[in-house]
ZALUMNU-675338 format. One record per atom (N, C-alpha, C): residue in one letter; residue number from 1; y, x, z; atom name; chain. Coordinates in steps of 0.02 Angstrom, whole numbers, plus 32768, in hexadecimal, padded with zeros to 4 digits. Each point is the difference from the previous one (the first is absolute). Layout:
BEGIN
a, NUM, Y, X, Z, CA, A
...
//
This chain:
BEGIN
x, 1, 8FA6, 8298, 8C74, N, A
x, 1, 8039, 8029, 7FED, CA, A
x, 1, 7FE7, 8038, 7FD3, C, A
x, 2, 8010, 8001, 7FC7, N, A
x, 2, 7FFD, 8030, 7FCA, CA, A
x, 2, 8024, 8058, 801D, C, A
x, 3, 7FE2, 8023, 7FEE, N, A
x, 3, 801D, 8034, 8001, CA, A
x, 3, 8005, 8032, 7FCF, C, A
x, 4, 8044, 8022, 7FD7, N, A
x, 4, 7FF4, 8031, 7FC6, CA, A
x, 4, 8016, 8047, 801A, C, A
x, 5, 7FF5, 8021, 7FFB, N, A
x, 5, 7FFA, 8044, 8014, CA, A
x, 5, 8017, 802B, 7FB4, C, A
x, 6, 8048, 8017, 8008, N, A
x, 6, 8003, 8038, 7FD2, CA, A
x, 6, 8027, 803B, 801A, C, A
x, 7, 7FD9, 8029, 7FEE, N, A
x, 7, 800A, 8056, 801B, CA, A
x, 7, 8040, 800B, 7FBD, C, A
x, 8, 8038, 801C, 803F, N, A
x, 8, 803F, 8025, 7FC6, CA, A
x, 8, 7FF1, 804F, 8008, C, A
x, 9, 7FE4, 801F, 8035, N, A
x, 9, 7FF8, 8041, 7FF7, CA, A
x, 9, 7FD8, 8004, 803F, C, A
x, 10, 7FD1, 802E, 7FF2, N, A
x, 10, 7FB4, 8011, 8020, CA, A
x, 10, 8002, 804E, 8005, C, A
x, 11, 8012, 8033, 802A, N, A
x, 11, 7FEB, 8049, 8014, CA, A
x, 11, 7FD5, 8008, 803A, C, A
x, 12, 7FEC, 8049, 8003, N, A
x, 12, 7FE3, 7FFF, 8042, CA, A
x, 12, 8025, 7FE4, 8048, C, A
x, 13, 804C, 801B, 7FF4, N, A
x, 13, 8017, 7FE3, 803B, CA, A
x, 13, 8030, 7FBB, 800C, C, A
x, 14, 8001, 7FEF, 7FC2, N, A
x, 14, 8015, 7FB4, 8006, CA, A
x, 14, 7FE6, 7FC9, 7FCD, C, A
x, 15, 8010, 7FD6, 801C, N, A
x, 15, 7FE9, 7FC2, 7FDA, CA, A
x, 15, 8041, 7FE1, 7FFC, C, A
x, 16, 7FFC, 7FBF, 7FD1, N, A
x, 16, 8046, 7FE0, 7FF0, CA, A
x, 16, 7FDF, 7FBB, 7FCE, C, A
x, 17, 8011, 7FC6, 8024, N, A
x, 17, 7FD6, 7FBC, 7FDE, CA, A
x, 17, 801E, 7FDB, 800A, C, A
x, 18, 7FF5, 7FC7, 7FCA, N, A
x, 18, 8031, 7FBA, 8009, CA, A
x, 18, 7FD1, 7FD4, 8020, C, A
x, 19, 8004, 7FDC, 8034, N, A
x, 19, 7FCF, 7FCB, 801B, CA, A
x, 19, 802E, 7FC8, 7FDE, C, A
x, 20, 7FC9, 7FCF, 7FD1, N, A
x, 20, 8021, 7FD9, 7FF8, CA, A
x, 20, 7FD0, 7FA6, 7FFB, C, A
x, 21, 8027, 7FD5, 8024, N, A
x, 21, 7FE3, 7FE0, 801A, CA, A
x, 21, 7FEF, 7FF7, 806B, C, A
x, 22, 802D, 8034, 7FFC, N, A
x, 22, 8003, 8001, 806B, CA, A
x, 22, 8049, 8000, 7FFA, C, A
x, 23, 8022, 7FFF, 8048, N, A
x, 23, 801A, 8003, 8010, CA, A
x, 23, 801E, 8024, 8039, C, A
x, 24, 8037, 7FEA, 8034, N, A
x, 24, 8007, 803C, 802E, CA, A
x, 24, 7FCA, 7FE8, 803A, C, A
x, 25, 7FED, 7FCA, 800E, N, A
x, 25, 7FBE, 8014, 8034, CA, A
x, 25, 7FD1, 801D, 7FFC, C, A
x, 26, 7FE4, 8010, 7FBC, N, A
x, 26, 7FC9, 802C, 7FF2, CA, A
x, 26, 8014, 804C, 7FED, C, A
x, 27, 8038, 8002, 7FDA, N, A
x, 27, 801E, 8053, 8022, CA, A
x, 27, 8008, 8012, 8038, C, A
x, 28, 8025, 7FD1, 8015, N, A
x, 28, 8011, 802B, 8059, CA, A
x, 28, 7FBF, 800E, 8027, C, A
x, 29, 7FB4, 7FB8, 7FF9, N, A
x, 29, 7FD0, 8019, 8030, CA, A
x, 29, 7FED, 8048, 7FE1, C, A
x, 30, 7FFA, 7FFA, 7FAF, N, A
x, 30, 7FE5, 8034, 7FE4, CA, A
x, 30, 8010, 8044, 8018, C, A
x, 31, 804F, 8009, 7FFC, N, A
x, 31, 8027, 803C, 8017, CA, A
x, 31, 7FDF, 8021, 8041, C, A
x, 32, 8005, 7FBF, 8022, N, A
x, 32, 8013, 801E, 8054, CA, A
x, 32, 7FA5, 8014, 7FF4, C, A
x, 33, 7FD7, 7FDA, 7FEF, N, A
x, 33, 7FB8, 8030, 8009, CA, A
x, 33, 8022, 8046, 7FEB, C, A
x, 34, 8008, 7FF9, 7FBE, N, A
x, 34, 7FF6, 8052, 7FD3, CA, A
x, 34, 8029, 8037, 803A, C, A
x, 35, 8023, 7FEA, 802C, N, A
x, 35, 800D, 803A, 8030, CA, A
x, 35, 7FD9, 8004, 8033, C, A
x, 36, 7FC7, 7FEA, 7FF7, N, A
x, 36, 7FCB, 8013, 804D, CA, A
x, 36, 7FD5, 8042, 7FDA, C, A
x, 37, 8000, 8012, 7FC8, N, A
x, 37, 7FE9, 8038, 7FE2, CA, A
x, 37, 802C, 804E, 8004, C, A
x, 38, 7FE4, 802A, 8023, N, A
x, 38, 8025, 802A, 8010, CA, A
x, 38, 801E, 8033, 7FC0, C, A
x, 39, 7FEE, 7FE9, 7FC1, N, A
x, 39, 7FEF, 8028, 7FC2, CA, A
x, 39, 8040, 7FE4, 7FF8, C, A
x, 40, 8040, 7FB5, 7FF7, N, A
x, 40, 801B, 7FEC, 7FE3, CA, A
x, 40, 8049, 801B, 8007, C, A
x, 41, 802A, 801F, 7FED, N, A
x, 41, 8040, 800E, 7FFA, CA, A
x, 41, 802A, 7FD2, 7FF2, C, A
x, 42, 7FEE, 7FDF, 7FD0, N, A
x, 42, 8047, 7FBD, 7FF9, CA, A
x, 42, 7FCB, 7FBB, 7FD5, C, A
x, 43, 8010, 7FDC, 802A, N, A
x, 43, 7FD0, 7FB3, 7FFB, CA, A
x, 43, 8043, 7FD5, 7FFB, C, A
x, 44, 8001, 7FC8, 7FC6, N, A
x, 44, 8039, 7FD8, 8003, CA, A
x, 44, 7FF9, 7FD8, 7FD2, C, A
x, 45, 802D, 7FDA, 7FEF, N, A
x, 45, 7FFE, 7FD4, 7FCA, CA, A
x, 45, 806A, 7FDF, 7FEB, C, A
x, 46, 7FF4, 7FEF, 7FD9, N, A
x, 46, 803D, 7FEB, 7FE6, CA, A
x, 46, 7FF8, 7FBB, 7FD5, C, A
x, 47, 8037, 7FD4, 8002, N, A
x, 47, 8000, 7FCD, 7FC9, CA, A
x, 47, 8046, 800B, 7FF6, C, A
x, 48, 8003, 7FE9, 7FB8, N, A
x, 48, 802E, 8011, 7FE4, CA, A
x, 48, 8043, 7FBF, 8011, C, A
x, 49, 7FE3, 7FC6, 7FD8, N, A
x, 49, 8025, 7FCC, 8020, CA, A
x, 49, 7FCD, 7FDB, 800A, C, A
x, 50, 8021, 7FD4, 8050, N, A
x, 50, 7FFC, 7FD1, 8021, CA, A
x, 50, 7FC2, 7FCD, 7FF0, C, A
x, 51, 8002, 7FD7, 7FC6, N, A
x, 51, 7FED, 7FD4, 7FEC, CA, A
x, 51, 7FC6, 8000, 7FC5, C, A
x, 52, 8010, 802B, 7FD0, N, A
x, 52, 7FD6, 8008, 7FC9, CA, A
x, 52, 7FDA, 805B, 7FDE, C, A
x, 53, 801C, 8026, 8043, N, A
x, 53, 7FF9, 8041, 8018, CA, A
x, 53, 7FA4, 8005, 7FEF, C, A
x, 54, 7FE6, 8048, 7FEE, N, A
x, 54, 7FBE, 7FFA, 8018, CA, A
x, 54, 7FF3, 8045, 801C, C, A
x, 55, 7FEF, 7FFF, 8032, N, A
x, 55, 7FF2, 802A, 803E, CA, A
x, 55, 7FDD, 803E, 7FF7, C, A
x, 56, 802E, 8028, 7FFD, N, A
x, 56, 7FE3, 8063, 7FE8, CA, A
x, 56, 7FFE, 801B, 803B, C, A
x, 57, 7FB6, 8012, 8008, N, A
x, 57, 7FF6, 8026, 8044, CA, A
x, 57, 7FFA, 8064, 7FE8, C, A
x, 58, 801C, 8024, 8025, N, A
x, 58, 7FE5, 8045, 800F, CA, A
x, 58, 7FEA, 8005, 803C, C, A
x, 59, 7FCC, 803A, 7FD1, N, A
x, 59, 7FEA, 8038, 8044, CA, A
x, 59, 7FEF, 8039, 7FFE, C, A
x, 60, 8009, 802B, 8023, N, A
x, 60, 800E, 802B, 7FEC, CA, A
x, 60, 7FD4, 803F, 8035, C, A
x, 61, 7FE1, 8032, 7FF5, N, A
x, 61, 7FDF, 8003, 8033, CA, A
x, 61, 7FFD, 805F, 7FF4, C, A
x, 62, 7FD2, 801C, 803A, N, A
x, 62, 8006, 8056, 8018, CA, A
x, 62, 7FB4, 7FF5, 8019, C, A
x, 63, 7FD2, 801B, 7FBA, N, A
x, 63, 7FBD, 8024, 8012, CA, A
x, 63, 7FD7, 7FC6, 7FF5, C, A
x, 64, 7FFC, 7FA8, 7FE3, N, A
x, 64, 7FE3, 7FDC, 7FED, CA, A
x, 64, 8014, 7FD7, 7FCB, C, A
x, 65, 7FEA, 7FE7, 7FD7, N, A
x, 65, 7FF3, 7FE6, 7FB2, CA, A
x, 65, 8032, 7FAC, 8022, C, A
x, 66, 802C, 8005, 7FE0, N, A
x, 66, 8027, 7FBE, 800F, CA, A
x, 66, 7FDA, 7FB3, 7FF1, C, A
x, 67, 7FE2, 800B, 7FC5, N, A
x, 67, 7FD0, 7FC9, 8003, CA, A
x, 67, 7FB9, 7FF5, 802D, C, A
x, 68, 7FEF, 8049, 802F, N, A
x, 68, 7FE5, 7FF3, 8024, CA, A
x, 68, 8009, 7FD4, 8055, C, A
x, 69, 8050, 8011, 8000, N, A
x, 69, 801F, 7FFC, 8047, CA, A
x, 69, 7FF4, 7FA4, 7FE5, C, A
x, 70, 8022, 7FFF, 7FD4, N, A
x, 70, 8012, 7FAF, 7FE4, CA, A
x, 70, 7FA3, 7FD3, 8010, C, A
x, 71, 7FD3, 801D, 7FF3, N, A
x, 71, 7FC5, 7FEE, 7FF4, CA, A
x, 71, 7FDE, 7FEA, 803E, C, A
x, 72, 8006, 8046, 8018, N, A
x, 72, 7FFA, 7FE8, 8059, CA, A
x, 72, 8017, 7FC5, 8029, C, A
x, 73, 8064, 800D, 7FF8, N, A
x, 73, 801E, 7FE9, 802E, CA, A
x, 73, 7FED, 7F9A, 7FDD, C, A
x, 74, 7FED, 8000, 7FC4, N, A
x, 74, 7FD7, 7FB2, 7FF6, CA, A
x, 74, 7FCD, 7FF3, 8016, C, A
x, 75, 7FDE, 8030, 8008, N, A
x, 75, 7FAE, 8005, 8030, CA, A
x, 75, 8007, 7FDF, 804F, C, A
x, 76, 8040, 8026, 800E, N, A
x, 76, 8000, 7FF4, 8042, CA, A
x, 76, 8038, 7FA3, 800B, C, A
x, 77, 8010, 7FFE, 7FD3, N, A
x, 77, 8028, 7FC7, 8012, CA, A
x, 77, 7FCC, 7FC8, 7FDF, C, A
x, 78, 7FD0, 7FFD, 7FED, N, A
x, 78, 7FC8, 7FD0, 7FE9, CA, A
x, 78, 7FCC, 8015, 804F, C, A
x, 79, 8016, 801C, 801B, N, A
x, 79, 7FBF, 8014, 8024, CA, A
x, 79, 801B, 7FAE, 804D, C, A
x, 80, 8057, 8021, 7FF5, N, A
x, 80, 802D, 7FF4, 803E, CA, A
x, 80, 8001, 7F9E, 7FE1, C, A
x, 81, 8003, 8000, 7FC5, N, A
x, 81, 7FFB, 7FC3, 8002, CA, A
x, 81, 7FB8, 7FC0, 8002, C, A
x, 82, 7FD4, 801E, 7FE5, N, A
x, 82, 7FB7, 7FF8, 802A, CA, A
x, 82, 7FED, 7FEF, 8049, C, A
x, 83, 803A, 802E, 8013, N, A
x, 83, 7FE6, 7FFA, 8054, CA, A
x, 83, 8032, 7FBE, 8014, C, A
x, 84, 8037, 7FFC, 7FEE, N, A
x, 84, 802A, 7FC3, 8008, CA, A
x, 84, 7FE3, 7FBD, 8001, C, A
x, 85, 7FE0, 8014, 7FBA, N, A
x, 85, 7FF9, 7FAE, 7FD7, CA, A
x, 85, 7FB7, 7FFC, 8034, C, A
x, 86, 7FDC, 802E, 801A, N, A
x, 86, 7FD3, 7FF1, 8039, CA, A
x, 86, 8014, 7FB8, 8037, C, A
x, 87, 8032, 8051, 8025, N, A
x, 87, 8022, 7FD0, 8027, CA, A
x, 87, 8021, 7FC3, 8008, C, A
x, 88, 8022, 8009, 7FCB, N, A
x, 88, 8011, 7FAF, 7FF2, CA, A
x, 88, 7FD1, 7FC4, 7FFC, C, A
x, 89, 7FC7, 801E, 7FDE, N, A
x, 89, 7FCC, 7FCA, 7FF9, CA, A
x, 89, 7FF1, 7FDA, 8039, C, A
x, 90, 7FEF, 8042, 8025, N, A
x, 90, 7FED, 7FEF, 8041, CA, A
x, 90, 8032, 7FC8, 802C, C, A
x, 91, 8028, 7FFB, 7FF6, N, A
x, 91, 802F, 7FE1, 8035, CA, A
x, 91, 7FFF, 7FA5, 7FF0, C, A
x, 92, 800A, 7FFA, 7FA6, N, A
x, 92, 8006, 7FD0, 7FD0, CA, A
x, 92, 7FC3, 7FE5, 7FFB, C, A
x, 93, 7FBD, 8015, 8039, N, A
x, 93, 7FDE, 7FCB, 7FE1, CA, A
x, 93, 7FE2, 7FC9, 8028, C, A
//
């Protein structure tokens, strides 16, 4: 799965990007991480339409660099899926 990444507006306290190439399962896991960071004020995403929509996430944050919260909260969901694809192994073989 390809992924393009374009930033519509970048400040200290928010970010604003088109994910394009995901969809809503990879926003929503994305989201729900970006609120385990106590820094984040508003974590979300939107599609526009349904079908041919491409998926603009904010975030928006109080006292940390929005592309940092974003940076992390992928750190930790590569970390969470590592440990999965462990487990799974384990069971499947």
């Amino acid at each position: 799965m390809a992924i393009d990444i374009e930033v519509l507006e970048s400040t200290k306290k928010r970010l604003r990007i088109k994910v394009k190439g995901t969809g809503h399962t990879f926003c929503n896991v994305l989201v729900d991480e970006l609120w385990n960071d106590d820094h984040v004020e508003v974590a979300a995403y939107s599609i526009k339409h349904p079908l041919v929509g491409v998926p603009e996430l904010i975030i928006e944050s109080k006292g940390k660099e929005p592309k940092k919260i974003l940076q992390d909260g992928i750190k930790r969901l590569k970390h969470a899926n590592d440990k999965a694809k462990k487990e799974f192994a384990k069971i499947l073989k």
